[in-house]
Every structure is written in C-alpha cells, then in structure tokens.
N, C-alpha and C positions, 0 to 999 in steps of 0.2 A: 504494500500500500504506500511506503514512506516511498521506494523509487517511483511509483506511477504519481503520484505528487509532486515528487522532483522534477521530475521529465513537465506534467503541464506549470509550474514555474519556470523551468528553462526555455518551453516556447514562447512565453509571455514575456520573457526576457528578451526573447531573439525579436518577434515581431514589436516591439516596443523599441529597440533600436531601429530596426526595418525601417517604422512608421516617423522615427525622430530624425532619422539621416538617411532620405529618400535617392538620393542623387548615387548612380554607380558608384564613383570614387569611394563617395562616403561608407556606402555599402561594403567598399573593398575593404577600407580601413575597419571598422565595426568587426566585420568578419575575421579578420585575420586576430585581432584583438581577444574577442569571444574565443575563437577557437584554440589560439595559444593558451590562453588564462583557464579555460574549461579542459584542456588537458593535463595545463601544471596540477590542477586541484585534484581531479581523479587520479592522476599517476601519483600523486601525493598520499591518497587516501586507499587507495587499492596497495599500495608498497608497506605501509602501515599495517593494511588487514581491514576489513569496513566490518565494524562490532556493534554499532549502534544505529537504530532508527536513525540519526542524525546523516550518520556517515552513508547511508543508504539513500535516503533522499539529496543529502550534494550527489552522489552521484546520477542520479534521476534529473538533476539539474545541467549538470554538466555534458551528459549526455544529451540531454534536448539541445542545452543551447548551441552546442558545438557540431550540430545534425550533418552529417554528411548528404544529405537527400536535400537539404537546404543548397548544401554546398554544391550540390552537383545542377540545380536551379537555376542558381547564379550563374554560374558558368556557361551553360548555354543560353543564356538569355543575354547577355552583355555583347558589346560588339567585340571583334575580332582581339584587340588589345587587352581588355579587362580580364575577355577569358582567358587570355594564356597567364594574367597576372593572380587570380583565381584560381586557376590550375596548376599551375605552380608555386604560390606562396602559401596557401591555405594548407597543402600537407607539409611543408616545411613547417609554419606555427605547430600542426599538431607535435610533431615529431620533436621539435624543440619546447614546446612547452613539455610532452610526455619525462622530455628526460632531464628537465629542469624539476620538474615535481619530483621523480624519483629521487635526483639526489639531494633535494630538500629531506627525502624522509631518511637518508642514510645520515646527513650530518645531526638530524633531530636525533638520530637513533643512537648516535655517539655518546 
C-alpha cells in the first residue's frame, strides 16, 4: 500500500513540474533533475535495505517520479535535438545519481 502511494505522489510530483515548466528545455532540465535525485534516493534506500512503510513509499515515489514511460514520451515527442538530449542525458542522470546514492549509503554505513 505504502509503494502504491509512493508511486501516485511521485506522479503528482512529475506532472506538477510538467505543468510548472511547460517549454521543452525546461522539461529537459526538470527531467534530468527528477530523475538523477529519484535514483540517488532509491539507490540510497535499496543499498541500506527498505525496513519500513517509510522507506517503501520513497520508493513508490521515486519510482513514479523518475518513470521511464514518461521518459521514453518525451523523447519522441520533442524535435530532433531534444530527443537525442533526452536520450542521452536522462540515462546518464539515472546511472549517476544510482551510484551517487549507493555510495552515500557505504560512507553512512562507515
């Protein structure tokens, strides 16, 4: 229950940016921002162990707001330049924020 709550606050996150920074660009930045920062937290929280209702819903967050089905939207919808900046920078954020959370929780774990 606490992830399927997570997940409808992380799309409420996602389209509340959507709706606030409408313009491609913005969209690109937004996106890549979300999606870095919603990997750092999960890869943070998953390298830890998710123990608590808490930790189960950021993840239900993190995962809507960083929606790959979102990402993959954007990308065909934008013109020729966006999407290659979309499709190339948006799995870069994940990939770097993934391994920025993780070793956030090895030095926590110190």
């Amino acid at each position: 229950m606490a992830l399927i709550l997570g997940g409808a606050g992380g799309a409420l996150l996602r389209y509340a940016l959507a709706t606030t920074w409408p313009h491609p660009r913005e969209v690109l930045i937004t996106t890549l921002l979300t999606v870095g920062l919603a990997f750092l937290i999960a890869g943070y929280v998953l390298a830890i162990g998710p123990r608590s209702v808490v930790h189960f819903a950021v993840l239900g967050v993190c995962g809507s707001a960083a929606s790959l089905s979102a990402y993959a939207v954007l990308t065909i919808s934008q013109s020729m330049r966006l999407s290659v900046a979309f499709l190339t920078l948006t799995p870069v954020a994940a990939i770097g924020g993934l391994i920025c959370g993780l070793l956030a929780a090895r030095v926590v774990a110190r």
